[in-house]
C-alpha positions in Angstrom: -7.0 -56.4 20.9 -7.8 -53.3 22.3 -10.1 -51.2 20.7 -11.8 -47.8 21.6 -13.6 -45.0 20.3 -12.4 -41.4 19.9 -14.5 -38.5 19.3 -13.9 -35.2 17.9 -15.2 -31.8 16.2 -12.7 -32.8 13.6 -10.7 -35.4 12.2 -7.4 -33.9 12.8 -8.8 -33.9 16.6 -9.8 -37.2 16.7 -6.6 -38.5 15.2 -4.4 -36.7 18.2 -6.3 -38.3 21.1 -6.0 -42.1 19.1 -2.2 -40.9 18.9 -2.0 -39.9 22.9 -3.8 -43.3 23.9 -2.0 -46.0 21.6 1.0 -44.1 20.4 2.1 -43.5 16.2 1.8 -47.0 15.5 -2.0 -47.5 16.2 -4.5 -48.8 13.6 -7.7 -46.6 12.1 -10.7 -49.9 11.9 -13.5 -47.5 11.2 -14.5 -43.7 10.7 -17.7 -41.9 10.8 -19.0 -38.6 11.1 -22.9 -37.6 12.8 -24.2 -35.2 14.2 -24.5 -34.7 17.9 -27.2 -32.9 20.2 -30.4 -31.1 17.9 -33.6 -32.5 16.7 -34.4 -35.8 15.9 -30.8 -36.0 14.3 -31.5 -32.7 12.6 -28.9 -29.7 13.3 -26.4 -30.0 16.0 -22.7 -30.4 16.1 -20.9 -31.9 13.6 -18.9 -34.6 15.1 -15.9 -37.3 14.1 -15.6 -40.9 15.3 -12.7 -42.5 15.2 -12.6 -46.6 15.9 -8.9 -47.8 16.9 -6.9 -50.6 17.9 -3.5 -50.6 19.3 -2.7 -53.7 17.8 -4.1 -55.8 14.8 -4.0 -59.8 15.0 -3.6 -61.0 11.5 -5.8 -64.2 10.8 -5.4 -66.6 8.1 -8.0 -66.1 4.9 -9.7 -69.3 3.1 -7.2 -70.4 1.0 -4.0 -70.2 3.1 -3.3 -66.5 2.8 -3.6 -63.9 5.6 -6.1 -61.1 5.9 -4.6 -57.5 5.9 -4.7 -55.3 8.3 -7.5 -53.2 6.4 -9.4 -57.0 5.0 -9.7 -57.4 8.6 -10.9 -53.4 9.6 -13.8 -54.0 6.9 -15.0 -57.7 8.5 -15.7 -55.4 11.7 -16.5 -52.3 10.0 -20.3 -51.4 11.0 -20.4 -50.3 7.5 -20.6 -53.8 6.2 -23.4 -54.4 8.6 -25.5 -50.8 8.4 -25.7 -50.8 4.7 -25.9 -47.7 2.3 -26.6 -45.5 4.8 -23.1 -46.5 6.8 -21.1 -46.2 3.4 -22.1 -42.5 2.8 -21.3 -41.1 6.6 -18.1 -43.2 5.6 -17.5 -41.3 2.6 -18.6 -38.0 3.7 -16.0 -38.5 6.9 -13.5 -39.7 4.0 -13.6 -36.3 2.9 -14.0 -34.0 5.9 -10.8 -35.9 6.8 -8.9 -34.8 3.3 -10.0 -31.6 3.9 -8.1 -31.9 7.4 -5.3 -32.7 6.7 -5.1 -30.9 3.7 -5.7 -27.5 5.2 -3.1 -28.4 7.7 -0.2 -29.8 6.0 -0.5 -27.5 3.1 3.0 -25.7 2.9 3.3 -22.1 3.1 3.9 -20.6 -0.3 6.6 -18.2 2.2 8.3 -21.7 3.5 9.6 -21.3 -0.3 11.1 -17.9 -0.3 14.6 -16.4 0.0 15.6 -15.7 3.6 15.8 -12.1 3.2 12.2 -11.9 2.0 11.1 -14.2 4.9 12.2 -11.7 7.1 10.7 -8.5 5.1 7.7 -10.6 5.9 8.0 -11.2 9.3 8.9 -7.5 9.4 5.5 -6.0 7.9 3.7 -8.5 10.4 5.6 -7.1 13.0 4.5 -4.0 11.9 0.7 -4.5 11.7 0.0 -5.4 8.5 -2.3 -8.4 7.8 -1.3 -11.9 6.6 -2.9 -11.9 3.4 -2.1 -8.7 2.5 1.9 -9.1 3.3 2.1 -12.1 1.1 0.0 -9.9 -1.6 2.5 -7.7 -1.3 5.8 -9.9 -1.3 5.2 -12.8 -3.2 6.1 -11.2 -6.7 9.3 -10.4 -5.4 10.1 -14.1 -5.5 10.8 -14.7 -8.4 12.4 -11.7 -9.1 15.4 -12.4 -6.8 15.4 -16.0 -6.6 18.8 -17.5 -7.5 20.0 -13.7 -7.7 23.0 -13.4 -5.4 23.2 -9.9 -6.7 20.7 -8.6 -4.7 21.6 -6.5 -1.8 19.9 -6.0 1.7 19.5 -2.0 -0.2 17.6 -3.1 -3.5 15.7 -5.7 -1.6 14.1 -3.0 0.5 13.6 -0.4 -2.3 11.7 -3.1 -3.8 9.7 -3.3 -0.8 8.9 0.0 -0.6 7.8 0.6 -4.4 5.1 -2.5 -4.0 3.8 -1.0 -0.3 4.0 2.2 -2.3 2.3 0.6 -5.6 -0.7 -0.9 -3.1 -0.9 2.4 -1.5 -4.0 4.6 -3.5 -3.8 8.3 -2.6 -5.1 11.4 -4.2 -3.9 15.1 -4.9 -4.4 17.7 -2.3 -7.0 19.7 -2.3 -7.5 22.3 -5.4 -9.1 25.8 -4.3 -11.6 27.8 -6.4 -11.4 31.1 -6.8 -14.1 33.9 -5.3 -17.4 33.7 -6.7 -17.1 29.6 -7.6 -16.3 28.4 -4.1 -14.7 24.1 -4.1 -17.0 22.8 -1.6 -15.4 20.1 0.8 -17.5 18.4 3.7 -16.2 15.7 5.6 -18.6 13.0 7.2 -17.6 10.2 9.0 -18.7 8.3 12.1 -18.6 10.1 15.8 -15.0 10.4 17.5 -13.0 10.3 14.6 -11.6 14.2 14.7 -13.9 15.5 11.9 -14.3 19.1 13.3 -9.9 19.6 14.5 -9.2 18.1 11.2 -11.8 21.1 9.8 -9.5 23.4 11.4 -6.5 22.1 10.6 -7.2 22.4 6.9 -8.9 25.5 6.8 -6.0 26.9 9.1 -3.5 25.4 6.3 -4.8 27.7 3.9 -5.4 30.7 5.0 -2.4 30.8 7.3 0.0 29.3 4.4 -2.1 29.7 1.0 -3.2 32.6 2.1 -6.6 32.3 0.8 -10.4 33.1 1.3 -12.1 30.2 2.8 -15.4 29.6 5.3 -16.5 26.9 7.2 -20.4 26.2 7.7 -21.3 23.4 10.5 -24.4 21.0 10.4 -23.3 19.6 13.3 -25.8 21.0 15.8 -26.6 18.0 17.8 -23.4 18.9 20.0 -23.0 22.4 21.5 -19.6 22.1 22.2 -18.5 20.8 18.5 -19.8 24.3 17.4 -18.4 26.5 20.0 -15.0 24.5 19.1 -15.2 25.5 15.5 -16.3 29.4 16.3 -13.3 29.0 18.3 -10.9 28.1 15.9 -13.1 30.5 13.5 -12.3 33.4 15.7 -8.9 32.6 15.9 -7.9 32.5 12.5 -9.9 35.1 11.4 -12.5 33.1 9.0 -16.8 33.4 8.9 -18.7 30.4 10.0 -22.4 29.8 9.4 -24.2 27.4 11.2 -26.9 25.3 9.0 -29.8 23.9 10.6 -31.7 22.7 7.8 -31.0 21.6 4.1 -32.3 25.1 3.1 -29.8 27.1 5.7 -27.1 25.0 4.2 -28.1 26.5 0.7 -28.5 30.3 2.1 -25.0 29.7 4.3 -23.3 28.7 1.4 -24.6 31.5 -0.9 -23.2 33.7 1.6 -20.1 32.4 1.6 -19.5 32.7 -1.6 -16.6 35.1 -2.2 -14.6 32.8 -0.5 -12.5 30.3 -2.5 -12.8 27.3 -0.2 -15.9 26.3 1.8 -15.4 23.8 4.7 -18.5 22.0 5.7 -18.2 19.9 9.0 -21.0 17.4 9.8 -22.2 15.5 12.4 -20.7 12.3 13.5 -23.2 9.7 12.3 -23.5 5.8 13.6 -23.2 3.2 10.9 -26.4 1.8 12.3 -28.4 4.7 12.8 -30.5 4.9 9.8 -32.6 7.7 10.3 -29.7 10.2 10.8 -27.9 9.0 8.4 -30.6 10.0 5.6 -30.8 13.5 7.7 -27.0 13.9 6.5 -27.6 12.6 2.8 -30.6 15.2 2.9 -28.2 18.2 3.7 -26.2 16.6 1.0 -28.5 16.9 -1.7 -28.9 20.7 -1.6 -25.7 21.3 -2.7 -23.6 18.3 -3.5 -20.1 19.2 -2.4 -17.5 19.3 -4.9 -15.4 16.6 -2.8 -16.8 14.5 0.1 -13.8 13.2 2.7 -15.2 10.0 4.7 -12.9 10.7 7.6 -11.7 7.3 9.4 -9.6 6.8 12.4 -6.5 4.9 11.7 -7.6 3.2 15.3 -10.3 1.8 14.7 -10.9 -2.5 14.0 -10.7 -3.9 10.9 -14.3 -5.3 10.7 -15.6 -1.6 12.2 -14.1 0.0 8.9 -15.3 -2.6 6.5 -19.0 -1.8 8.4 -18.4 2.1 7.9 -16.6 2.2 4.2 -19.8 0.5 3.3 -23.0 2.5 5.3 -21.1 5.6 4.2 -20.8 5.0 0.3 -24.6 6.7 0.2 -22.5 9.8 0.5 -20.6 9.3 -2.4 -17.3 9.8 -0.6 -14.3 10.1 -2.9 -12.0 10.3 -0.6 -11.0 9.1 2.3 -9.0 11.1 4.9 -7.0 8.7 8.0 -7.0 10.6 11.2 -5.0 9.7 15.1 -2.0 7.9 13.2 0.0 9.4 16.2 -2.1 6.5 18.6 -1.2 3.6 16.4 1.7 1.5 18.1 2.8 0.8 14.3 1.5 2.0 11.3 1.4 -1.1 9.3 -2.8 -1.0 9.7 -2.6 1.5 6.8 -1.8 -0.7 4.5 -5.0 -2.6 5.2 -7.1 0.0 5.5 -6.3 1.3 1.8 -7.0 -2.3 0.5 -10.3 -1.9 2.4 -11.9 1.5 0.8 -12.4 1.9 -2.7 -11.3 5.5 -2.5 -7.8 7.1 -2.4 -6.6 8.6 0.6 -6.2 12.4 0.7 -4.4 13.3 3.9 -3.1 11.9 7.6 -3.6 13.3 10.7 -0.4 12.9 13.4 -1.9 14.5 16.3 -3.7 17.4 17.9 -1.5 20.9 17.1 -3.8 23.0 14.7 -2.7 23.3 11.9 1.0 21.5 11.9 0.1 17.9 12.5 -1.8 17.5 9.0 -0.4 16.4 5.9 -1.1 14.9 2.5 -1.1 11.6 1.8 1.7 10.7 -0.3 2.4 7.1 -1.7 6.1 7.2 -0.6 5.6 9.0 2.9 2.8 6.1 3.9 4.9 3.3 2.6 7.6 4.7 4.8 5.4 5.0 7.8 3.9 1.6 6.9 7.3 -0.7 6.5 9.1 1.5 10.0 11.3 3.5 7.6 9.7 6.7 8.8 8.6 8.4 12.2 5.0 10.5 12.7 7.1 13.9 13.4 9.2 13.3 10.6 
């Protein structure tokens, strides 16, 4: 009988090399698991032992009848000969292997759905949006038109659209005040996500369209070109700008500005992981808590790097988040996990670099078009 020993970081591992050296019809005699490398047995790599044969010889038992296959695996199992300890690496191998084969057999719950909803699946993949959150978004369309020959290619994909929309949170443009009782807006956010052209784009909305009063104050004075951009686009469309270098000229620039019925407050970009600017921002803050706070993020950016900046940023108190340089996403499925990322609702996208056209709000049905392919950036 031929017997060897195959080892593995995991069972299902261990079971494809037995299968590549004896074939389908091989026989498991024993299993362990240990660990290999670290300390005196302590730590290391988790590892998988498989003993197998490629053949079993059946011999005959006391009594006339033959020993099995497994009778005969457990007279040369170490386990009858190592003792308690042997039985428990046994069992705990029992189970890692369960969980193997488990976690890879286990159907998909999309393996079950109608073909046309397989493909509006494959479609939102295609399109950028993650696994988990395309089967979130699917899988109670099931049952709705399971066994329903009624359903054409045209409800099928209005359904779609109303769950992306449904999953989609966004919130109402920006309300102005009125001279005397200024809204304050600032919007923080890390560097390099287009905080200061988005500034301009919305103050530029508003007096060039709403035709109203606003100013813009800057604390972002760490960058001389960031401010000579703003006085720029200041200049241009005819607005006052103060520039704040302390908590205390952020109060005095703001009481200045106070006829105006919108007040624009651009900050500096801020690293996640800078701590010690990051409480120089929430110190401007506290002067004069805005009445909205934007935490701008680029549509660009890695999934992980948003989860990391949705959650340093909450000590601004955001409530709202604004989704710039959709214009540089090869698809704009991300959005859809980007809105299941941040608590907030999401006020407006940004589509490129024209001041102040490529702007506009966030609408449930415009991003679930944009998300699913149904709509184009310069639509």
């Amino acid at each position: 009988m031929n017997v060897k020993k195959f080892v593995a970081p995991t069972m299902e591992a261990a079971l494809a090399k037995v299968k590549t050296s004896f074939g389908r019809d091989a026989v498991i005699l024993h299993t362990r698991c240990f660990n290999a490398g670290g300390f005196f047995g302590l730590g290391g790599r988790r590892m998988v032992e498989v003993t197998a044969s490629d053949e079993v010889r059946v011999q005959a038992r006391s009594g006339g009848a033959q020993a099995t296959a497994l009778d005969q695996a457990y007279q040369t199992s170490p386990s009858r000969r190592d003792g308690l300890a042997s039985i428990k690496s046994d069992i705990a191998c029992l189970k890692t292997m369960i969980e193997d084969v488990s976690r890879h057999t286990r159907p998909s719950s999309t393996a079950f759905w109608p073909d046309e909803l397989r493909g509006w699946h494959r479609h939102l993949l295609s399109r950028g949006v993650g696994e988990a959150v395309a089967v979130e978004i699917l899988e109670p369309l099931a049952a709705r038109i399971a066994g329903n020959d009624k359903t054409s290619a045209t409800a099928l994909r209005q359904m779609v659209i109303e769950r992306v929309s449904q999953a989609v949170k966004t919130a109402d443009p920006i309300k102005m005040g009125r001279p005397g009782s200024p809204v304050v807006v600032a919007l923080v956010g890390p560097t390099g996500v287009g905080k200061t052209t988005t500034i301009a784009k919305l103050a530029a909305h508003f007096v060039l369209r709403e035709r109203q009063p606003v100013g813009l104050v800057t604390l972002d004075t760490y960058r001389i070109a960031a401010v000579e951009q703003l006085r720029t686009y200041a200049r241009i469309i005819d607005v006052p700008l103060e520039v704040a270098l302390s908590p205390e000229d952020l109060k005095s620039a703001l009481e200045r500005l106070c006829e105006c019925s919108l007040i624009f407050v651009d900050t500096a970009g801020r690293s996640q992981r800078d701590k010690m600017k990051m409480n120089d921002l929430k110190n401007f803050l506290c002067i004069r808590r805005p009445d909205q706070v934007h935490l701008v993020l680029s549509a660009t950016a890695e999934r992980t790097a948003i989860r990391e900046i949705v959650d340093k940023f909450k000590i601004y108190r955001p409530d709202r988040i604004l989704l710039t340089k959709l214009d540089e996403l090869p698809a704009c499925g991300k959005l859809l996990d980007i809105a299941t990322l941040a608590p907030q609702p999401v006020s407006y996208l940004t589509t490129g670099q024209d001041v102040p056209d490529d702007i506009e709000t966030a609408r449930p049905e415009r991003m679930a078009a944009l998300i699913a392919g149904e709509d184009g950036i310069d639509c």
